[in-house]
VODO-567573 format. One record per atom (N, C-alpha, C): x, y, z. Coordinates in pm, whole numbers, padded with zeros to 5 digits, always signed. Layout:
XYZ ...
This chain:
+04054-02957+01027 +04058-02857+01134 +04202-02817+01159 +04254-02674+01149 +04358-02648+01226 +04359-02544+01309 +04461-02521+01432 +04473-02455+01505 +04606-02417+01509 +04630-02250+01505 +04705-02202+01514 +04786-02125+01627 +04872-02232+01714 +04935-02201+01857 +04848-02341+01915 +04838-02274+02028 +04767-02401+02168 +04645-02338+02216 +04625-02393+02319 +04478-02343+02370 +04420-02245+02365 +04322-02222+02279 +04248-02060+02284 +04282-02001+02154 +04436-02063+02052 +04393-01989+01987 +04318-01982+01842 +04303-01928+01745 +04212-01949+01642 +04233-02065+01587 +04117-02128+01581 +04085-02276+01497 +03993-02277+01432 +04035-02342+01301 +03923-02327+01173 +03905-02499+01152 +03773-02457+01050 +03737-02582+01013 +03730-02545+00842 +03815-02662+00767 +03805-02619+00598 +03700-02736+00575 +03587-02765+00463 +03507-02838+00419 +03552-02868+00256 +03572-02954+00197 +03547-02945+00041 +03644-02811-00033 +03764-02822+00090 +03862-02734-00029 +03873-02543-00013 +03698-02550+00034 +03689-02419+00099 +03793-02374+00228 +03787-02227+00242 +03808-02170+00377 +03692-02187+00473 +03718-02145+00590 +03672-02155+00685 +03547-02032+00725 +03541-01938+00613 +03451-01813+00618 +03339-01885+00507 +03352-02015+00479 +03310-02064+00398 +03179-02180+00400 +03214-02208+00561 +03137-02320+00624 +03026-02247+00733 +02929-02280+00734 +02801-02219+00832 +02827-02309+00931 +02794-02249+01025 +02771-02322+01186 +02676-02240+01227 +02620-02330+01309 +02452-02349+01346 +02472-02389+01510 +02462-02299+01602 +02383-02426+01729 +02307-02390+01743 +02193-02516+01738 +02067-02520+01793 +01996-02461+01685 +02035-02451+01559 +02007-02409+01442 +01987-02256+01485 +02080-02192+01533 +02109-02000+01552 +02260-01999+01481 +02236-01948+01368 +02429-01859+01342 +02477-01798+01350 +02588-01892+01393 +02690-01799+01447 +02807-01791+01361 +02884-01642+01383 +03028-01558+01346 +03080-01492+01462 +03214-01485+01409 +03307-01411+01506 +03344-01249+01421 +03350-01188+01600 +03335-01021+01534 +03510-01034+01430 +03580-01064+01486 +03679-01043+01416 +03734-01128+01282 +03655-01237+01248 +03727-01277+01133 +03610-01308+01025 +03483-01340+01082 +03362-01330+00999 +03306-01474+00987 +03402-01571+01079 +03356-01694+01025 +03365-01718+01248 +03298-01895+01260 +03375-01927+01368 +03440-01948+01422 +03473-01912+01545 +03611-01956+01638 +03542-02105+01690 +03646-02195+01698 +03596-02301+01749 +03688-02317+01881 +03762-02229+01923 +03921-02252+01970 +03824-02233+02132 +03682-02191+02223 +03605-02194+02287 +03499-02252+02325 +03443-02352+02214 +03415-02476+02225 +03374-02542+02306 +03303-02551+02402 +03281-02689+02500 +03232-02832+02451 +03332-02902+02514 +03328-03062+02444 +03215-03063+02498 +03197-03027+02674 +03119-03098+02787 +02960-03043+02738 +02919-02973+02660 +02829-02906+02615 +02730-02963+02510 +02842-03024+02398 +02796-03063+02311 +02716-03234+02305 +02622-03261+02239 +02537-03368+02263 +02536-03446+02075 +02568-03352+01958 +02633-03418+01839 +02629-03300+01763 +02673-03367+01616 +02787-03239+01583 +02735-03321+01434 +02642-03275+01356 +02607-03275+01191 +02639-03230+01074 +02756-03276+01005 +02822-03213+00874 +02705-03260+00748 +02717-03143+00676 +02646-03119+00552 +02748-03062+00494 +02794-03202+00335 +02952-03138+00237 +02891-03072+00148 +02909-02975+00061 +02916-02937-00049 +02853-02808-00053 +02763-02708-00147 +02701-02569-00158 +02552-02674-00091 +02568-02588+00033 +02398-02627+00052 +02326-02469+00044 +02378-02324+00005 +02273-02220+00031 +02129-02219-00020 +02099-02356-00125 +01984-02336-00165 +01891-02373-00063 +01907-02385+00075 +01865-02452+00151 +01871-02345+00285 +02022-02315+00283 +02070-02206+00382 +02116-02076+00409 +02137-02068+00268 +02171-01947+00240 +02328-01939+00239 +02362-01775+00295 +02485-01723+00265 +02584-01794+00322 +02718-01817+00333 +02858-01894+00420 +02835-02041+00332 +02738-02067+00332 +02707-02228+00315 +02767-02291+00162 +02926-02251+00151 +02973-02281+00019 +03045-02438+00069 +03128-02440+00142 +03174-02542+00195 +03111-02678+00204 +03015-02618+00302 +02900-02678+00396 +02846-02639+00490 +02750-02743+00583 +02752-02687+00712 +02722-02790+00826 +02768-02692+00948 +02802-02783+01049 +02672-02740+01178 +02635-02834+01227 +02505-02774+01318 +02600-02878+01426 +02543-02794+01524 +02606-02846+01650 +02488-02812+01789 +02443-02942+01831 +02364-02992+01931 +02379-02970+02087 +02341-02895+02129 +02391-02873+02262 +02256-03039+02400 +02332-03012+02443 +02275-03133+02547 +02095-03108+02571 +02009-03196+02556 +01943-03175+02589 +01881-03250+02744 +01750-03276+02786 +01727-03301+02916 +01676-03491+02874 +01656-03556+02980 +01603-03694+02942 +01533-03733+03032 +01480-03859+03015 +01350-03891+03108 +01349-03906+03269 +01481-04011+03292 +01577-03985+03417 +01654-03852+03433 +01685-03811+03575 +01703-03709+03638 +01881-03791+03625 +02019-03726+03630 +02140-03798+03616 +02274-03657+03628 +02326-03686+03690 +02392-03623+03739 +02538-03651+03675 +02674-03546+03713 +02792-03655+03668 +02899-03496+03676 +03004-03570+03770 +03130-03454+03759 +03236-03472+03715 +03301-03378+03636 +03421-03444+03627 +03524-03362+03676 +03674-03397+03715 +03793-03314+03662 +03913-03393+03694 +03974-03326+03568 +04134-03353+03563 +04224-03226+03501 +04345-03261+03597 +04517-03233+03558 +04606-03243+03492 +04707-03189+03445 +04766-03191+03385 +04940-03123+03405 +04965-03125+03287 +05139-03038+03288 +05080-02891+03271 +05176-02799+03273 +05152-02695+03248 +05063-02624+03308 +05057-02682+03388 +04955-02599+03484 +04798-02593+03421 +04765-02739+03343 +04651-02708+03318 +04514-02828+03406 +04423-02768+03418 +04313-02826+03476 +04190-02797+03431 +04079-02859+03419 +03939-02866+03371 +03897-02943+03474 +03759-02849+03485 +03643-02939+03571 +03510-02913+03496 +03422-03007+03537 +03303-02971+03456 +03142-03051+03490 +03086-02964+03525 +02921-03041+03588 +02812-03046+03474 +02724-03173+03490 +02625-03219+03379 +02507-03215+03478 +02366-03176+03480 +02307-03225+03517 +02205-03273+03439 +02068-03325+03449 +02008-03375+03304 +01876-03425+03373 +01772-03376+03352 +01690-03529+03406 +01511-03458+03297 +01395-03512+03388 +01287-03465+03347 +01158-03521+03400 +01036-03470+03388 +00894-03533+03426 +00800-03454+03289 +00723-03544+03359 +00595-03499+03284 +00586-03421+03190 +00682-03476+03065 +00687-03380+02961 +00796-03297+02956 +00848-03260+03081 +00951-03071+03101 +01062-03186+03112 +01133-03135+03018 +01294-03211+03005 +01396-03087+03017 +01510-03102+03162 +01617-02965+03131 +01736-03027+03112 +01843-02971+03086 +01964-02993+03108 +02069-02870+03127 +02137-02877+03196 +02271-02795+03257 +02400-02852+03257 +02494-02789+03159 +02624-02802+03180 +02739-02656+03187 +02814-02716+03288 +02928-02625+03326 +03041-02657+03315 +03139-02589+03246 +03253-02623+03270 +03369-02505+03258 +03451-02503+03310 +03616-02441+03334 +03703-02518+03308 +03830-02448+03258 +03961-02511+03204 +04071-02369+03172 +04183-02418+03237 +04288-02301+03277 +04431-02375+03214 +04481-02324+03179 +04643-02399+03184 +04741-02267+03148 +04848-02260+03184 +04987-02193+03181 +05001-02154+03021 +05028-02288+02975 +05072-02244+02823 +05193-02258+02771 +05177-02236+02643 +05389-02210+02583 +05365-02137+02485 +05466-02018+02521 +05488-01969+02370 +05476-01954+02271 +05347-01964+02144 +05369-01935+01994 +05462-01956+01934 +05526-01808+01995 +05625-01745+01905 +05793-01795+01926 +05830-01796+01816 +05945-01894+01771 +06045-01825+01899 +06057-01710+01922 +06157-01687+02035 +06058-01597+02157 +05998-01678+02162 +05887-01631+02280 +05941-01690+02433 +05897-01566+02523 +05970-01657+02644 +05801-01621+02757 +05769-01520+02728 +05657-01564+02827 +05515-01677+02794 +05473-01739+02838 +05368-01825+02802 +05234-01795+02755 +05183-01831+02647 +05029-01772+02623 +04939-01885+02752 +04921-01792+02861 +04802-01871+02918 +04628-01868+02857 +04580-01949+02889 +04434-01927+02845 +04383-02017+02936 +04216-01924+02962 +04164-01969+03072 +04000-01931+03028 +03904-02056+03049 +03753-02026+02956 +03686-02040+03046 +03510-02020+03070 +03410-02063+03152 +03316-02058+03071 +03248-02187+03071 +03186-02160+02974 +03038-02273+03062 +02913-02229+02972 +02779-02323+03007 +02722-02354+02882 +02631-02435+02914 +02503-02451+02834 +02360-02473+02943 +02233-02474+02879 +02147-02456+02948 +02055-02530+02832 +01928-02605+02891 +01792-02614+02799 +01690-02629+02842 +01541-02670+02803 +01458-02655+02873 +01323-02674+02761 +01298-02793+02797 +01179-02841+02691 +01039-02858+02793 +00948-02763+02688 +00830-02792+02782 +00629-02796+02700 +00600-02914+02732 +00465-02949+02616 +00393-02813+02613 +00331-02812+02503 +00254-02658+02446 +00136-02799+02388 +00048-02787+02419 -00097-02883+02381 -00012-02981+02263 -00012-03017+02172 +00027-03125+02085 +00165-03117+02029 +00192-02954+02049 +00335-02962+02036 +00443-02937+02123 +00528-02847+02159 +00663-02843+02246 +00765-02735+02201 +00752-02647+02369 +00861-02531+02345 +01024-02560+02366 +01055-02506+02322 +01238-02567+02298 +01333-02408+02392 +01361-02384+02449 +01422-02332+02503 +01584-02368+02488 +01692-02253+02473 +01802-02311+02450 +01960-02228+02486 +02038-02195+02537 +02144-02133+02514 +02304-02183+02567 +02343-02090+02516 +02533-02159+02507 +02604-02032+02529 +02687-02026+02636 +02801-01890+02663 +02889-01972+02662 +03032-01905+02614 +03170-01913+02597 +03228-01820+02654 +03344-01792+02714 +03409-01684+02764 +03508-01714+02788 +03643-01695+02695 +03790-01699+02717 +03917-01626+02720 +04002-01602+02757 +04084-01527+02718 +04262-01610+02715 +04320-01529+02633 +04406-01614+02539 +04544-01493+02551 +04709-01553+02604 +04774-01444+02579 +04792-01466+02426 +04826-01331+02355 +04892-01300+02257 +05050-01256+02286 +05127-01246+02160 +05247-01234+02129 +05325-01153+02015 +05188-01070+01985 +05198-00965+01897 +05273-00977+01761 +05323-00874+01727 +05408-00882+01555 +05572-00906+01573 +05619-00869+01684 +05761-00869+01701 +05846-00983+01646 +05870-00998+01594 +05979-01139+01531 +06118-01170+01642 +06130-01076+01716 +06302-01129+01845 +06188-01201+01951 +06077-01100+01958 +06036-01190+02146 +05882-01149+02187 +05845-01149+02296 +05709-01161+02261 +05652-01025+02351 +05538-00982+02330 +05491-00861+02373 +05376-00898+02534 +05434-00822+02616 +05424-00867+02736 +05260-00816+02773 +05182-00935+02853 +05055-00854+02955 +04990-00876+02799 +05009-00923+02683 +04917-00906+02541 +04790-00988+02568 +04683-00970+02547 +04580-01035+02565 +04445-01007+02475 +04386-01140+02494 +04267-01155+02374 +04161-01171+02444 +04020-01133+02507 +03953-01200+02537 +03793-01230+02439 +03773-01324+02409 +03664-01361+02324 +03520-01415+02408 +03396-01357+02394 +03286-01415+02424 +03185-01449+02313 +03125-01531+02337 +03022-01572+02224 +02948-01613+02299 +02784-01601+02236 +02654-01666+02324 +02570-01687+02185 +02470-01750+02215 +02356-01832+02129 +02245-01838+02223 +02112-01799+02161 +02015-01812+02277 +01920-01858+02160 +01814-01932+02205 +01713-02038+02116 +01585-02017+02183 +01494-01984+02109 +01342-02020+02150 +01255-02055+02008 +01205-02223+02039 +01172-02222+01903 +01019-02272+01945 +00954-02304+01903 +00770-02322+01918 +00782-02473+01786 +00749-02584+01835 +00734-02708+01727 +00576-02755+01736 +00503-02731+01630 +00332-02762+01670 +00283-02858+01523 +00250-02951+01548 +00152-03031+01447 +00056-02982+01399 +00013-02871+01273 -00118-02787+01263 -00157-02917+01205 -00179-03028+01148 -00280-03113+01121 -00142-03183+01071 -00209-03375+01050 -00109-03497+01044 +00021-03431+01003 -00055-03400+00884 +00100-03436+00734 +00127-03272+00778 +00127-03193+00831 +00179-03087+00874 +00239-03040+00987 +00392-03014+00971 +00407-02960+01104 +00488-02824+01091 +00465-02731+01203 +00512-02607+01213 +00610-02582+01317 +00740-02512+01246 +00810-02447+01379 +00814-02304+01349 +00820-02220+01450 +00912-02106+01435 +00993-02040+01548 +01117-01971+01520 +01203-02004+01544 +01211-01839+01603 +01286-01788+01710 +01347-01704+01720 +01492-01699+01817 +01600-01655+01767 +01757-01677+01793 +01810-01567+01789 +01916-01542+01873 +02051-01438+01887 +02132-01515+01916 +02241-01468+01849 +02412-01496+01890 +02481-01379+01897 +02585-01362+01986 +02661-01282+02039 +02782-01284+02029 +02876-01188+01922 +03050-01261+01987 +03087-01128+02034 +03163-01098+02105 +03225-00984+02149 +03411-00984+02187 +03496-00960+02080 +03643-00948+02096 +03679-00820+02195 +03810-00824+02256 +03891-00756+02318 +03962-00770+02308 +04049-00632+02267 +04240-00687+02295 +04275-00591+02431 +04373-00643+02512 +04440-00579+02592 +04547-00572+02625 +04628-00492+02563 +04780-00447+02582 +04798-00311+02665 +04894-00322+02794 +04862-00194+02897 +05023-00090+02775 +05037-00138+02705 +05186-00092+02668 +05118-00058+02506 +05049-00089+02444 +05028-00035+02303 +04900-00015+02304 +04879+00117+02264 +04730+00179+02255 +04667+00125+02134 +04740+00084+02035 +04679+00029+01894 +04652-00141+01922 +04648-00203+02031 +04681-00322+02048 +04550-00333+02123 +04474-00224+02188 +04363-00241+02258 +04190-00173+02179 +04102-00286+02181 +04022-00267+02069 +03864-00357+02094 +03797-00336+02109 +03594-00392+02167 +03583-00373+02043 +03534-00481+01974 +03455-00535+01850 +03328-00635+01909 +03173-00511+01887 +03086-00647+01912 +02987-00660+01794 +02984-00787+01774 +02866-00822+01649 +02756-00856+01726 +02670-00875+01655 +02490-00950+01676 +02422-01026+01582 +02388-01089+01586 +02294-01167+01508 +02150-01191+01590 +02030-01134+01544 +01908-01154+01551 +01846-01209+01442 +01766-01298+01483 +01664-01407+01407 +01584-01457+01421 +01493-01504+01276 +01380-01548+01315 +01384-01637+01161 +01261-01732+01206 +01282-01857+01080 +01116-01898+01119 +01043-01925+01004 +00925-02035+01004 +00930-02107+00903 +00933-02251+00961 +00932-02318+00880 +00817-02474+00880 +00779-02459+00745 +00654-02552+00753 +00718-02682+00696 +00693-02817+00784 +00725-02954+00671 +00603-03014+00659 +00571-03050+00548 +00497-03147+00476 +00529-03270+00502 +00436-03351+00510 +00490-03514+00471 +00361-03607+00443 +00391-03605+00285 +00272-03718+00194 +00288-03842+00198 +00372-03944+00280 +00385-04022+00235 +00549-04023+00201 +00575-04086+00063 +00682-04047-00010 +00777-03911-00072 +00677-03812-00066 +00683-03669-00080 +00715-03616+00027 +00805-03535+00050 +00802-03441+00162 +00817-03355+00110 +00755-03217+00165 +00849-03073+00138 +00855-02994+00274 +00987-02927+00226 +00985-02832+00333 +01008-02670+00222 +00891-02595+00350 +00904-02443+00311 +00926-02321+00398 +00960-02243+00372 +00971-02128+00513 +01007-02001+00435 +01028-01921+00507 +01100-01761+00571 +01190-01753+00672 +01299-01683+00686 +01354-01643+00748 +01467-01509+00712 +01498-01449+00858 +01559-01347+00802 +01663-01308+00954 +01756-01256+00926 +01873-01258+01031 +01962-01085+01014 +01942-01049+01111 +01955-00891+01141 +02117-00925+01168 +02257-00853+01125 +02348-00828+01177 +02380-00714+01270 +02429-00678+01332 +02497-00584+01374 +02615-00555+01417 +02709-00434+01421 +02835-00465+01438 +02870-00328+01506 +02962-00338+01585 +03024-00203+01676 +03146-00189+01675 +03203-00090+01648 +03329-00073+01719 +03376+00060+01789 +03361+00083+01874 +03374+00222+01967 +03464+00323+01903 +03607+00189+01905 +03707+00266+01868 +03713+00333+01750 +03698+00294+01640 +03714+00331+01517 +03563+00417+01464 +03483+00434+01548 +03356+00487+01580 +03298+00408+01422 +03262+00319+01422 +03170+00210+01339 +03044+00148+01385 +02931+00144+01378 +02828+00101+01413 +02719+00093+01298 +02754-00072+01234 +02628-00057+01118 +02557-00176+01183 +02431-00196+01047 +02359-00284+01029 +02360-00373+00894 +02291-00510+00897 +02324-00554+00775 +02156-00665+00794 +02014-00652+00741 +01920-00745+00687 +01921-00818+00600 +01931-00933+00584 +01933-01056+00489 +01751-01113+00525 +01711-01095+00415 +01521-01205+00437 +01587-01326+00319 +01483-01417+00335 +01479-01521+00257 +01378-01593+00273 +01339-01667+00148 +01196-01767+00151 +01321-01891+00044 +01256-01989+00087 +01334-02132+00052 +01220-02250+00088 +01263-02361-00025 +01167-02409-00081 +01270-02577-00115 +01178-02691+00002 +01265-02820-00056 +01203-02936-00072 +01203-03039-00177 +01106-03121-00232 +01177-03226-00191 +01132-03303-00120 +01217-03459-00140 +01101-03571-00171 +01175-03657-00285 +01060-03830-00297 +01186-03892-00264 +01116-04013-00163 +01197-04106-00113 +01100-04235-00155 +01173-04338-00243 +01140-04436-00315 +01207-04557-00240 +01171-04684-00333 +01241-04791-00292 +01389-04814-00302 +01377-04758-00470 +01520-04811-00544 +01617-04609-00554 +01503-04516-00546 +01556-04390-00609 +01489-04294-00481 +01597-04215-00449 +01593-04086-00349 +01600-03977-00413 +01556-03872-00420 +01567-03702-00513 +01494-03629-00415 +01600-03505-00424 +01587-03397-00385 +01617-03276-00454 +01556-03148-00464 +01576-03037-00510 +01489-02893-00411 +01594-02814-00392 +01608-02725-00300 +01608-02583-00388 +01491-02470-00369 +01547-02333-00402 +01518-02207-00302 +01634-02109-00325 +01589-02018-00204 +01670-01875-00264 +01572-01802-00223 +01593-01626-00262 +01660-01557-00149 +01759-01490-00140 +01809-01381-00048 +01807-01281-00082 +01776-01172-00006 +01730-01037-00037 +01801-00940+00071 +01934-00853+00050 +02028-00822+00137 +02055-00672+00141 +02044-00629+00239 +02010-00489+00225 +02116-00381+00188 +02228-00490+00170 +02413-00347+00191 +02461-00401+00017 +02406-00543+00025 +02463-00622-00129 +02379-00668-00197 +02438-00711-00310 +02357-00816-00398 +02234-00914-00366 +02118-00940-00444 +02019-01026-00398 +02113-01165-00455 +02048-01290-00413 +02138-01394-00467 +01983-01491-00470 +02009-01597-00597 +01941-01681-00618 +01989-01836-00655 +01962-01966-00550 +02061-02006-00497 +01992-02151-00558 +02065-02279-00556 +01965-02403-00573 +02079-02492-00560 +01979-02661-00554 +02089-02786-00544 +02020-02847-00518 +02039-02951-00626 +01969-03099-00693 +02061-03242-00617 +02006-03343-00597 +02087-03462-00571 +01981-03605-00579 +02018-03677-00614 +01953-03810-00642 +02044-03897-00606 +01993-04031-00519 +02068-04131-00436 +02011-04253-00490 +02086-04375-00537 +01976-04524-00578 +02067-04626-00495 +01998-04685-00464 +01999-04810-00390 +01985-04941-00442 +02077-04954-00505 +02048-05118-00619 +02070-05230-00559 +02139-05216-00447 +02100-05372-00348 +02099-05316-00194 +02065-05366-00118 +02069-05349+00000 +02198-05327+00107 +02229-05193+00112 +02376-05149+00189 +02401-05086+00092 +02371-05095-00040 +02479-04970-00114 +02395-04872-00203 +02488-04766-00148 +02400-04643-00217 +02515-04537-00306 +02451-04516-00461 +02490-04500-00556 +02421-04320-00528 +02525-04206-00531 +02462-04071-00557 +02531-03984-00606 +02486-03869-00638 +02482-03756-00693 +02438-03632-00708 +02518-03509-00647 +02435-03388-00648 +02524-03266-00655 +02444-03172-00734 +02471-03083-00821 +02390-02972-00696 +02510-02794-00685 +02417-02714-00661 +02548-02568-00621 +02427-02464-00610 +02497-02340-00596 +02514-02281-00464 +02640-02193-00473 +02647-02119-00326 +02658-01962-00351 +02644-01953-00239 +02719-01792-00215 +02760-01780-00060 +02854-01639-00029 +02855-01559+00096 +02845-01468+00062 +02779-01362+00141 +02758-01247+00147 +02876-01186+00239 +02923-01064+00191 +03042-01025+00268 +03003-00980+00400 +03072-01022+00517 +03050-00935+00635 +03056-00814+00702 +03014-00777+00784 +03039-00651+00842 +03173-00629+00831 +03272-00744+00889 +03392-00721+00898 +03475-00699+00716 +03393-00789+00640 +03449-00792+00558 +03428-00594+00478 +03343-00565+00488 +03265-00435+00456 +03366-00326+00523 +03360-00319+00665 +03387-00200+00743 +03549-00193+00827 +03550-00354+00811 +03666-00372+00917 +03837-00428+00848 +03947-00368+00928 +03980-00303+00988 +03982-00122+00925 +03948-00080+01052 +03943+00088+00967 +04086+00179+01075 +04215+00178+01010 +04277+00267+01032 +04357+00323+00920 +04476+00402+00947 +04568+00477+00829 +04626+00371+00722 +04653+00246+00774 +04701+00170+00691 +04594+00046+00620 +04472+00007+00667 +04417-00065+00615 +04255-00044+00612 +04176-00078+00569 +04004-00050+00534 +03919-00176+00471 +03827-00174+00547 +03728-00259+00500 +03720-00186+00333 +03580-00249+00263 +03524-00244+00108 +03457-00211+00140 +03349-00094+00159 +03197-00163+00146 +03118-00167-00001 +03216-00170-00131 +03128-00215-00228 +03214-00345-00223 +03222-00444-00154 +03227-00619-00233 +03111-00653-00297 +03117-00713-00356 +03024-00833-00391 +02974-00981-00320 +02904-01021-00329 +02858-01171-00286 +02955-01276-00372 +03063-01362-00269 +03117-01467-00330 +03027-01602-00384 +03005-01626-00520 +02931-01714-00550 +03013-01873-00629 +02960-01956-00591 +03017-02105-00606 +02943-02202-00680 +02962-02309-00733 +02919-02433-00786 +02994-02545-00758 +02935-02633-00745 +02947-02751-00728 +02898-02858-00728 +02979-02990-00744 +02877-03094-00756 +02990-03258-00706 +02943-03313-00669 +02995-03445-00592 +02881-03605-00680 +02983-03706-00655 +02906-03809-00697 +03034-03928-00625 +02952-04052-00584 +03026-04113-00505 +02926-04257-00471 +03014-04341-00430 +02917-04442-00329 +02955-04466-00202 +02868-04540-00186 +02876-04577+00029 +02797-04748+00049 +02880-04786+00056 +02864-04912+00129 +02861-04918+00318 +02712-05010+00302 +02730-05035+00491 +02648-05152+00540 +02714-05215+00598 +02680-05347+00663 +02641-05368+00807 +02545-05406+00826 +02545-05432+00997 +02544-05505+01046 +02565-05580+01167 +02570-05694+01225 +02555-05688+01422 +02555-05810+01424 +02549-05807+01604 +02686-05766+01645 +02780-05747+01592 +02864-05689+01659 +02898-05548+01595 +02819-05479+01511 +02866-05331+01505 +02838-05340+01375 +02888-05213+01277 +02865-05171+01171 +02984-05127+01112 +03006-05167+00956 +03064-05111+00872 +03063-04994+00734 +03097-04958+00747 +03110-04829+00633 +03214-04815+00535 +03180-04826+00383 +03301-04772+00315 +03249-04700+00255 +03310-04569+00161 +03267-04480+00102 +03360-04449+00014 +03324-04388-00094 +03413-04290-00185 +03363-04165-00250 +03360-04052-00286 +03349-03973-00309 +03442-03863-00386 +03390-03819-00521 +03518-03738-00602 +03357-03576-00604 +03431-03512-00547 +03345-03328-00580 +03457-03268-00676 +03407-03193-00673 +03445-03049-00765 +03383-02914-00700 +03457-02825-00657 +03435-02685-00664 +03464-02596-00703 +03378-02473-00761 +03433-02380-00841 +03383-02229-00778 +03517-02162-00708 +03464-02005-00630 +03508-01916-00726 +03445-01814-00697 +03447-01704-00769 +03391-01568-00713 
């Protein structure tokens, strides 16, 4: 992970060698991008929000599709629990910074919610190497959920707002550009339906939006001020199997982009469908899996995607694996349309970036009454193009 400046401003996550336009993020299994760079900002983030945070290394698109060259990262927002539990926090700091932040959590008879809030402000310092005014940044941000029984199965209700703003310090190399400002919002909203149609069958489907919306505001440069909003609409069904030793999972899904920009008068669309298809046998001594999935994209290339892996277990704690598989991204709106002035232009003929790869490694782990150990090793290979 790096971050470039202090609070608020852009922070990436690299996976396996990749960039950061390279890795999928998921909350609540909805994806999300930022209007301006095509991948996520993490630099808005709520710690107080999050409930766990799931890395997947290597090309998983046969599974997920487009971004997913890296990997991917799903991230869990809080859910509700059986007790009702409360909890506040806040603290201070230098720089004039402070965070506060409320949890609440509880549940009955099935209906589980949870609510978190939080704010965080601080002064700031400078970027820029001869910067004298301070980048302040200041966020508010929630989460929300809300689980409730549907006859044998359970509705999932879900969402996450971010809202920050960040000074900037513009291009100047002597000093820094005054009143410069960034403000970034992002949202995620979740409604998913989970139902048992018979034992060895269960059904979800899924419908999701995410939201990012950039601003710049400079009262002194007209080229410095600029509303970029994207969209993501979605929907996913997905059926799992489970025989026993066999599982599969199968589905559809398909995720509507959209993108605006007033200024530069831009307003497209971008449909991606997909059907994907995943087999797993889980044995005593031998684990295998194999994953395939079709994308069908309405501005680019169709892509046809896959990834194999087999895990053995020759004594108890250690596991011997291996897996082989393909990626792609599909270029973004931004990558397509954006920036559009005299000096620079989106493509809109790119192509779909496509990848291979493959990893093999072991993992040792031990447990005991006082905790657990882990060693691991692992050598990948990736190849973009």
């Amino acid at each position: 992970m790096a971050s470039y400046g202090g609070p608020g401003k852009g922070t990436s996550v690299f996976l396996r060698g990749a960039n950061s336009g390279h890795t999928l993020v998921l909350v609540d299994g909805v994806r999300m991008g930022s209007a301006t760079t095509g991948s996520f900002d993490w630099a808005n983030l709520p710690a107080s929000a999050i409930e766990r945070i799931e890395i997947v290394r290597g090309p998983q698109s046969g599974l997920y599709g487009s971004d997913a060259i890296g990997g991917v990262i799903q991230i869990f927002t809080k859910k509700g629990a059986d007790e009702p539990s409360a909890r506040a926090y806040l603290e201070a700091g230098g720089l004039g910074s402070s965070r506060a932040s409320v949890d609440v959590r509880g549940g009955k008879e099935g209906v589980r919610y949870a609510l978190t809030a939080e704010g965080y402000r601080t002064r700031g310092v400078s970027a820029a190497a001869n910067g004298t005014e301070p980048d302040s940044f200041h966020t508010t941000n929630w989460s929300a959920s809300l689980d409730l029984p549907v006859g044998d199965g359970a509705l999932h209700l879900s969402g996450l707002s971010t809202d920050g703003t960040t000074g900037l310090d513009g291009g100047f190399p002597f000093g820094d550009v005054l009143n410069y400002k960034q403000r970034l919002q992002q949202r995620a909203l979740r409604t998913e339906l989970e139902y048992p149609v018979l034992d060895a069958w269960l059904m979800r489907l899924r419908i999701g939006r995410s939201e990012d919306i950039s601003i710049g505001m400079d009262p002194a440069t007209a080229s410095n001020n600029w509303r970029i909003r994207t969209r993501i609409d979605q929907w996913a069904w997905e059926n799992q199997l489970d025989f026993g030793r066999l599982g599969i999972v199968a589905g559809v899904e398909q995720y509507r982009s959209y993108g605006k920009n007033p200024s530069q008068r831009i307003d497209k669309r971008m449909d991606q469908t997909a059907g994907f298809v995943e087999i797993g046998w889980h044995g005593d001594l031998l684990d295998a899996t194999a994953t395939l999935r079709h994308d069908r994209n309405s501005l680019v290339a169709n892509k046809t995607t896959y990834r194999i892996g087999v895990a053995a277990h020759p004594s108890t704690g250690l596991t011997v694996f291996a897996n082989y598989g393909t990626g792609f991204k599909a270029p973004s709106l931004n990558d397509l349309y954006w920036p559009a002035s005299a000096w620079s232009a989106g493509n809109p003929n790119l192509k779909p970036e496509s990848s291979t790869g493959w990893d093999a490694g072991i993992r040792w782990q031990q447990e005991s009454d006082w905790g657990a150990l882990t060693l691991s090793a692992t050598y990948f290979r990736q190849d973009i193009r």
